[in-house]
N, C-alpha and C positions, 0 to 999 in steps of 0.2 A: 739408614735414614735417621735425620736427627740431629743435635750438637753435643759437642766435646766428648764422642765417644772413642775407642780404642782398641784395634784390633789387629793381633800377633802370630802368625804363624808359622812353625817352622817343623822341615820335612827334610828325612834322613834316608837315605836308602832308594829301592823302588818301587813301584807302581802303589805309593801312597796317597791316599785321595784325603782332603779337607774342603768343608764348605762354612762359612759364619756368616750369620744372615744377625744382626740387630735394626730396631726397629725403636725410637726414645730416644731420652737423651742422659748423658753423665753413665754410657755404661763400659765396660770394658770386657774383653772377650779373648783367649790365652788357651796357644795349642801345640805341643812338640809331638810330632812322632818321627820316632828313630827304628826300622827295620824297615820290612818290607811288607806289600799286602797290607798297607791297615789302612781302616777307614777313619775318620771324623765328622759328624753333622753337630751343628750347635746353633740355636735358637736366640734369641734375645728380644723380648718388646717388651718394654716398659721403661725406669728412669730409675736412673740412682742405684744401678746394680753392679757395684764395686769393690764391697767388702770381701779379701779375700781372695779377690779375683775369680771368676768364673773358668775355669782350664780345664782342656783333656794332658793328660800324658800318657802316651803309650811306647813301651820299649818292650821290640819284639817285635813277631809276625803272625799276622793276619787277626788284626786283635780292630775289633770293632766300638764306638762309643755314640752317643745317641743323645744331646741335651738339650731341652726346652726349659727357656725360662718366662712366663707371664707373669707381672706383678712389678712392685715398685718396691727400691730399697732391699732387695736379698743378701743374704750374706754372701753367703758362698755355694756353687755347686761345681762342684770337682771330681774328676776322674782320674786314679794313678792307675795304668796296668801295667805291672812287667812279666814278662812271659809271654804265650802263645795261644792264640785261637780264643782269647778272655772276648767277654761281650760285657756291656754298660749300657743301661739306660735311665739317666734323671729326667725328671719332670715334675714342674713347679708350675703351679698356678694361684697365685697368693701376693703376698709384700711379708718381708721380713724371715723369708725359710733362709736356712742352712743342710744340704745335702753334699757329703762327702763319702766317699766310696773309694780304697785302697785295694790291690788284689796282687798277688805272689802266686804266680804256680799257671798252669795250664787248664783250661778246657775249663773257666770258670766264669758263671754267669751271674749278675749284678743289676738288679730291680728298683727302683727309686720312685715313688708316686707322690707328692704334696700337693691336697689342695684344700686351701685354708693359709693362715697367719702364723709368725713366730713361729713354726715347727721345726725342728732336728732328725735329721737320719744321720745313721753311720754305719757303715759295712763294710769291715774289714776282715779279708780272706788271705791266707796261705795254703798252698796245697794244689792239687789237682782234682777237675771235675767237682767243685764246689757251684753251691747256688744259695742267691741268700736274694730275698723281696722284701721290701718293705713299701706296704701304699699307710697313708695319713688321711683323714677328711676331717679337718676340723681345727683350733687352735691351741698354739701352746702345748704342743705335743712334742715326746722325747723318745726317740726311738734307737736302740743301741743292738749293733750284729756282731761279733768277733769270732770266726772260724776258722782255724788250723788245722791240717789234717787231707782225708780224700775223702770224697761224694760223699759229702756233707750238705745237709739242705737245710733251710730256716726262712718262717717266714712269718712277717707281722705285719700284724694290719690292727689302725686302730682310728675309730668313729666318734669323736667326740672331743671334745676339749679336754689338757690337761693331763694327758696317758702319762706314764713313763711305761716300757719297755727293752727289757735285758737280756739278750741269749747270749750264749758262751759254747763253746761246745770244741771239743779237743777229741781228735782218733778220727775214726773210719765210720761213715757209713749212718751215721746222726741224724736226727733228722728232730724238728722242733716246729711246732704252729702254735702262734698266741695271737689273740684276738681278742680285742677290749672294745665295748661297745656302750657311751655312757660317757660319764665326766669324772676324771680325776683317782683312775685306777691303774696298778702296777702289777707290773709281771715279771719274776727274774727267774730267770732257767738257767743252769751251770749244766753239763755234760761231759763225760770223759768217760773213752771208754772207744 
């Protein structure tokens, strides 16, 4: 519903399901899945949500994604999975987020929360049985995930304008919680091991 909006989808394999609902105008909305068994829902209300492009990609089976966008002008919210049985869920309620989420490997599940302005996620996995959350409330927040390895877990949340937050974490079995609560505080955590 809306003008000059733009929506793409394309499906490989079988009993793959997609749905895209926008809602505004000047938005654009971008989805391949290539295997079998996967799913895609995606969301869109608001204007001007183009930077970037909003996309799932999933290659592989039975790998599921989940994205809501509310707000005007977002950058980006994007979903890569390759592999098997991965889960994604973004959700944006704001003007000006960027949420992107990458994943390698099997049995790996992908958390994505903004709500607030200007914010960043990113969450990037290799491996199997990994989990990585990130929720946002507030503006101008920076939020950073990178995990290789297995059953790995990580998760940030942060309240307030202004965060940065950093995990890292390499091997087996990790696990990380930060939590900023306030204006204009940082957290870097490296792990190996």
């Amino acid at each position: 519903i809306g003008n000059s909006n733009g929506a793409n989808s394309s499906h490989t394999g079988f009993n793959n399901k997609g749905s895209q609902n926008q809602e505004g105008d000047s938005n654009i909305i971008f989805a391949i899945q290539n295997g079998n068994g996967n799913v895609q829902s995606q969301l869109q209300d608001g204007n001007n949500n183009v930077g970037g492009v909003n996309r799932v990609e999933q290659y592989g089976n039975n790998n599921t994604s989940s994205q809501s966008q509310i707000g005007n002008s977002n950058t980006r919210l994007h979903v890569f999975q390759s592999g098997n049985s991965n889960e994604a869920i973004q959700n944006q309620t704001g003007d000006m987020n960027d949420s992107d989420a990458h994943t390698y490997g099997n049995n790996n599940k992908t958390t994505q929360f903004i709500t607030g302005s200007s914010n960043f996620e990113g969450i990037y996995q290799s491996g199997n049985g990994n989990e990585a959350s990130q929720t946002q409330n507030g503006n101008g927040n920076y939020a950073y995930i990178d995990q290789s390895g297995d059953s790995n877990k990580a998760v940030q949340s942060q309240s307030g304008s202004n965060h940065e937050a950093y995990a890292y974490q390499t091997g087996n079995s990790n696990n990380i919680l930060s939590t900023q609560t306030g204006n204009e505080q940082m957290i870097y955590v490296d792990q190996d091991g």
